[in-house]
PQR file with spaces between the fields and no chain letter, atoms N, CA, C, O and H, PARSE charges and radii, in Angstrom:
ATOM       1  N    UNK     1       0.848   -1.208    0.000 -0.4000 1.5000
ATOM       2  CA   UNK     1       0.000    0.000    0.000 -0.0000 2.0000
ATOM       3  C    UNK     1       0.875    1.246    0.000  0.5500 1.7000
ATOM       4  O    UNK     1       0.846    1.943   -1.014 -0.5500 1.4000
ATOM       5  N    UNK     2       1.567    1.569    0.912 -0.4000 1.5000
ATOM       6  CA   UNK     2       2.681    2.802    1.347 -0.0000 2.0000
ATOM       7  C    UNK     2       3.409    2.773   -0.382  0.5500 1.7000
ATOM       8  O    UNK     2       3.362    3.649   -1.246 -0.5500 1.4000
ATOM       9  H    UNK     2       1.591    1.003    1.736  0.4000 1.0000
ATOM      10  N    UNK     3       4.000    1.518   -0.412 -0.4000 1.5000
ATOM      11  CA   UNK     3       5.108    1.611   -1.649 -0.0000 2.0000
ATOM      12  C    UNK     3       3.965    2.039   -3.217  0.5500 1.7000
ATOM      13  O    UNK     3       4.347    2.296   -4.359 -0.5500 1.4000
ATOM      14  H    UNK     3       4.038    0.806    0.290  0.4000 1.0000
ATOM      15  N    UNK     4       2.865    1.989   -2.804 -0.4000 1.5000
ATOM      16  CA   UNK     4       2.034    2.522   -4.354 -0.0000 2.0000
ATOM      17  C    UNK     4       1.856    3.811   -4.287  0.5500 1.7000
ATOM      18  O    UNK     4       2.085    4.497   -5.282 -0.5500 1.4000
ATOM      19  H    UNK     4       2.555    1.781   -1.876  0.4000 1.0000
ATOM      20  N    UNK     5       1.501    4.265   -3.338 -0.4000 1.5000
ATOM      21  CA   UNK     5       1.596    5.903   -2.801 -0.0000 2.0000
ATOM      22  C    UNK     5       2.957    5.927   -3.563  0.5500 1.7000
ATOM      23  O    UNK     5       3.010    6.202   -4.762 -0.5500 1.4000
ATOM      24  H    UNK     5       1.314    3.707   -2.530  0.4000 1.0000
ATOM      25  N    UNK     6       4.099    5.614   -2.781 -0.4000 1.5000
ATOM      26  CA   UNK     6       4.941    6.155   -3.112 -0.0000 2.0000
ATOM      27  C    UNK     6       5.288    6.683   -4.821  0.5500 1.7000
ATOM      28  O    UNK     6       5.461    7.797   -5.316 -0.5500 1.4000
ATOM      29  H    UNK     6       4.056    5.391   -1.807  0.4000 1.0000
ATOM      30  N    UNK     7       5.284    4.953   -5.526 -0.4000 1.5000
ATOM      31  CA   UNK     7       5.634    4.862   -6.506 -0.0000 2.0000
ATOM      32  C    UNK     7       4.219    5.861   -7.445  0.5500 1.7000
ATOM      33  O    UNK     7       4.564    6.725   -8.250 -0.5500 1.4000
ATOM      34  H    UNK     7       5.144    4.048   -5.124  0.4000 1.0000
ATOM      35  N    UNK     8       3.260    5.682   -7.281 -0.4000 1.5000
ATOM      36  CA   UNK     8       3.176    6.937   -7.666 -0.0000 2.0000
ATOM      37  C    UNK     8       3.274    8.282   -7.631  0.5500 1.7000
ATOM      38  O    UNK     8       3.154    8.977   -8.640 -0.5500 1.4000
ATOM      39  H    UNK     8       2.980    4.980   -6.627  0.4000 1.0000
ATOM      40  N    UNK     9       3.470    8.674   -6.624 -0.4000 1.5000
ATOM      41  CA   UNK     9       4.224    9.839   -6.280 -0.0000 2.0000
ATOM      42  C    UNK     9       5.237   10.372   -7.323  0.5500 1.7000
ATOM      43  O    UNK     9       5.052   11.426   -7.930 -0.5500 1.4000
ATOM      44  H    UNK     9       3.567    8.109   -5.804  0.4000 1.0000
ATOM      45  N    UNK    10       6.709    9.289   -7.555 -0.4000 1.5000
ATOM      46  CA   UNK    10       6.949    9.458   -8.178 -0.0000 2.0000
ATOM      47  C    UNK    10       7.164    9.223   -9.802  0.5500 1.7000
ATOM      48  O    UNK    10       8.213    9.326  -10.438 -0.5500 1.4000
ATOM      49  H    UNK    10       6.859    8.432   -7.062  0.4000 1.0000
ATOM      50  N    UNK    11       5.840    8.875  -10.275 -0.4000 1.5000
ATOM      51  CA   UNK    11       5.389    8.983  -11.551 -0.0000 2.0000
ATOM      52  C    UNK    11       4.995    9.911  -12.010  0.5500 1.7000
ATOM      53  O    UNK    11       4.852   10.216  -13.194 -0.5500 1.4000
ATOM      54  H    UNK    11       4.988    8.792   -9.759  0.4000 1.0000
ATOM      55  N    UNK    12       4.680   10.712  -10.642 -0.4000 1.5000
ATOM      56  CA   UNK    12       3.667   11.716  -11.071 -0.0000 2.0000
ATOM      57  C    UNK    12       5.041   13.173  -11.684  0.5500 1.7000
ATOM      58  O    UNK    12       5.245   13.752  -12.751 -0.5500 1.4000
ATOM      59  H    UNK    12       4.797   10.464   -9.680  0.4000 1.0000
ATOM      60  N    UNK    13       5.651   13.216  -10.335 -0.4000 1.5000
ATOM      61  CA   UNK    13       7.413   13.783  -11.044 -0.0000 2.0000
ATOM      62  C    UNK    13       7.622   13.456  -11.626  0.5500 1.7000
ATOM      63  O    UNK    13       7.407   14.183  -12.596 -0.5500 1.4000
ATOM      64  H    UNK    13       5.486   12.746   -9.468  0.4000 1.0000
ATOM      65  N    UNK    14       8.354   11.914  -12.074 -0.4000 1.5000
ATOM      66  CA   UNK    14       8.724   12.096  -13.786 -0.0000 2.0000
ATOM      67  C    UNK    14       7.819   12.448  -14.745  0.5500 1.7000
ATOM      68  O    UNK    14       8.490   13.009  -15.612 -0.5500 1.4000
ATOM      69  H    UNK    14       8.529   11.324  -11.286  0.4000 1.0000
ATOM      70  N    UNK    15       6.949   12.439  -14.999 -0.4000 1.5000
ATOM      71  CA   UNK    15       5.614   13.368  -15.682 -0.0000 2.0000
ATOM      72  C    UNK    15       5.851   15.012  -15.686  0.5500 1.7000
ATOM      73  O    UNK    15       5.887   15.792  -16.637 -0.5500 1.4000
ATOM      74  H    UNK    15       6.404   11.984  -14.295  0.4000 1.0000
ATOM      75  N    UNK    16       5.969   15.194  -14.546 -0.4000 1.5000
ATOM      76  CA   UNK    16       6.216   16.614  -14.707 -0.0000 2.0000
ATOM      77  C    UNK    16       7.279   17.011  -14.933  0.5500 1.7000
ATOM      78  O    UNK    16       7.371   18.140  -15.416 -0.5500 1.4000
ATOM      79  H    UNK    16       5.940   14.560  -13.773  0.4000 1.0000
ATOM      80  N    UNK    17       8.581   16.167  -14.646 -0.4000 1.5000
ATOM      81  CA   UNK    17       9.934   16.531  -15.623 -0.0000 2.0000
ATOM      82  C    UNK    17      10.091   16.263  -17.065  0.5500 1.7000
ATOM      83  O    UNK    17      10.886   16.677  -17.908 -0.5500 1.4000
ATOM      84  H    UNK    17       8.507   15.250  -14.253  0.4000 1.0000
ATOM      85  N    UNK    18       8.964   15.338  -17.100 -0.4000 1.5000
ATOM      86  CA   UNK    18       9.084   14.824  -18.799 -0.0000 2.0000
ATOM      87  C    UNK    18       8.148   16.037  -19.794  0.5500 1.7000
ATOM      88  O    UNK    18       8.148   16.039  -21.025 -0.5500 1.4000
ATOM      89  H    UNK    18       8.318   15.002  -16.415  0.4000 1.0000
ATOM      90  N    UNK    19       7.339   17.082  -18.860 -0.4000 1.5000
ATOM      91  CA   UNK    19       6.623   17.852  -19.292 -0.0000 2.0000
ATOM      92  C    UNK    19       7.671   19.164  -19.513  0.5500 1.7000
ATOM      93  O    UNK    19       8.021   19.672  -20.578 -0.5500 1.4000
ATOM      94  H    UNK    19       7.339   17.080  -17.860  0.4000 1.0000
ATOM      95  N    UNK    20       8.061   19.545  -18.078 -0.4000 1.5000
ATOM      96  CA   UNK    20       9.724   20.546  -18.428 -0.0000 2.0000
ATOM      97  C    UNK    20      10.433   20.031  -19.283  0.5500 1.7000
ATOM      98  O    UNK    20      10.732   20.838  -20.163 -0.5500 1.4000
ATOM      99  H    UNK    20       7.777   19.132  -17.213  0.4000 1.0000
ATOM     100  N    UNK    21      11.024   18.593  -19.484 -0.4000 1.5000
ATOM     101  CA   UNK    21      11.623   18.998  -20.763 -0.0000 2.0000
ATOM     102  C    UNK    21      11.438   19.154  -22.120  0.5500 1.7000
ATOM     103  O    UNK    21      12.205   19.494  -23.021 -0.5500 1.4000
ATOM     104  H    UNK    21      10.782   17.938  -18.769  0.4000 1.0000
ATOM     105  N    UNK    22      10.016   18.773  -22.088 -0.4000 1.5000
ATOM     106  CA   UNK    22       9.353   19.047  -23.345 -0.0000 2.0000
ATOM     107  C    UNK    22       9.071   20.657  -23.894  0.5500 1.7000
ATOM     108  O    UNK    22       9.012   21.118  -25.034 -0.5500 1.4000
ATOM     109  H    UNK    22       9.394   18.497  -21.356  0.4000 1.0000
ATOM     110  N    UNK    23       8.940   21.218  -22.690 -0.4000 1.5000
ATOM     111  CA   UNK    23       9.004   22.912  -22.378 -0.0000 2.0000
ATOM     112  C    UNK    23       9.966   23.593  -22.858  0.5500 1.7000
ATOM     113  O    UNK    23       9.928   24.723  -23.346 -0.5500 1.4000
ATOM     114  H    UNK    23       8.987   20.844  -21.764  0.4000 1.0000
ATOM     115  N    UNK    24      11.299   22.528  -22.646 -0.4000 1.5000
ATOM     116  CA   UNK    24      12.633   23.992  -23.075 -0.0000 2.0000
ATOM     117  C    UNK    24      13.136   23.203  -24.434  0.5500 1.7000
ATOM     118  O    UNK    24      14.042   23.728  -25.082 -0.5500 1.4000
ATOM     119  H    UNK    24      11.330   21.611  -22.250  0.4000 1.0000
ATOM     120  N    UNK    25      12.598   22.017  -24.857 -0.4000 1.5000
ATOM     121  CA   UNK    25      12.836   21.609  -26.214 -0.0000 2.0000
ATOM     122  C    UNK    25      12.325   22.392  -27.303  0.5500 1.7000
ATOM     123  O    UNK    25      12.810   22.833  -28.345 -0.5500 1.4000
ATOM     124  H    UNK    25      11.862   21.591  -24.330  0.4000 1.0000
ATOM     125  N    UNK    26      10.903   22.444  -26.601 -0.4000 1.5000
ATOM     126  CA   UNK    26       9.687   24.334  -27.487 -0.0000 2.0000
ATOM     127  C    UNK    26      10.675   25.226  -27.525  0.5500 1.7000
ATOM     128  O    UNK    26      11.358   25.599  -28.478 -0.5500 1.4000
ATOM     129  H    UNK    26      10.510   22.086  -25.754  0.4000 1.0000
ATOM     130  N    UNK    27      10.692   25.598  -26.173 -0.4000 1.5000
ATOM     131  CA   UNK    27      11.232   27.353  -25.818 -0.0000 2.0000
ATOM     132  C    UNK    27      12.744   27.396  -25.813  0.5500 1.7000
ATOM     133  O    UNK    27      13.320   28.363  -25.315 -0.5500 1.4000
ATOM     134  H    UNK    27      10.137   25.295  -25.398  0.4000 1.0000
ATOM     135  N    UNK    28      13.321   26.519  -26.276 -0.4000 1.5000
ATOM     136  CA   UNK    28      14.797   26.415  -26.022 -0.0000 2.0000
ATOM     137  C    UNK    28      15.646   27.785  -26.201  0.5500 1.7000
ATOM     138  O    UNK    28      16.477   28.204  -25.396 -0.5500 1.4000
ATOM     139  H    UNK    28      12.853   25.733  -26.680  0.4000 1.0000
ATOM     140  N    UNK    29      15.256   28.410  -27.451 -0.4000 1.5000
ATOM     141  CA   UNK    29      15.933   29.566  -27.583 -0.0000 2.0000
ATOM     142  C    UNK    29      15.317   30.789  -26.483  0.5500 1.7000
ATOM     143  O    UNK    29      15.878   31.876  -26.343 -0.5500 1.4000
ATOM     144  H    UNK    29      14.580   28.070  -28.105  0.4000 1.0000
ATOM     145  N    UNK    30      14.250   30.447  -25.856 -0.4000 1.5000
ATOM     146  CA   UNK    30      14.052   31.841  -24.547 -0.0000 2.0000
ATOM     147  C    UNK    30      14.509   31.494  -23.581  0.5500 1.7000
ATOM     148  O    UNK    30      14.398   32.402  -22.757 -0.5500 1.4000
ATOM     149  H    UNK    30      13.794   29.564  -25.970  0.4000 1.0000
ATOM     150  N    UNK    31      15.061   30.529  -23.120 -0.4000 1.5000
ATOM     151  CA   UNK    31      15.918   29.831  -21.984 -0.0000 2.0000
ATOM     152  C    UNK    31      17.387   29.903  -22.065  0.5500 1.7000
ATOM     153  O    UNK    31      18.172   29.998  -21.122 -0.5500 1.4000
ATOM     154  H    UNK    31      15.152   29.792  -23.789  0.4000 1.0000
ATOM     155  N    UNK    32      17.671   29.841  -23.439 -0.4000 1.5000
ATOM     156  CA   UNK    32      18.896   29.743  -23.666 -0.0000 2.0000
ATOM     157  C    UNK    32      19.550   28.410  -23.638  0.5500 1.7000
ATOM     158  O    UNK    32      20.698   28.175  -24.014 -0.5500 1.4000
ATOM     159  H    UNK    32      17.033   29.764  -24.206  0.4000 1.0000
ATOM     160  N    UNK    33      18.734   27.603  -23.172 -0.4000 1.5000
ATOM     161  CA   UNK    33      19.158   25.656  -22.801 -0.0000 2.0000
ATOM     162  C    UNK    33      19.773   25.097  -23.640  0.5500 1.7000
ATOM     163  O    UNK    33      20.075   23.912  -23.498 -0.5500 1.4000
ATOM     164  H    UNK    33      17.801   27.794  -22.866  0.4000 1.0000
């Protein structure tokens, strides 16, 4: 139970890092990245 919390927890972060880097792959040149 605890470890599904967890593990989704962090699914839910890589999701949202996989969303930032989809962000500065767009905007790369206003970031400068």
């Amino acid at each position: 139970m605890l470890f599904n919390i967890v593990n989704e927890q962090v699914s839910q972060e890589f999701a949202i890092l996989d969303a930032l880097a989809a962000l500065s792959r767009n905007c790369d040149g206003d970031f400068g990245v």
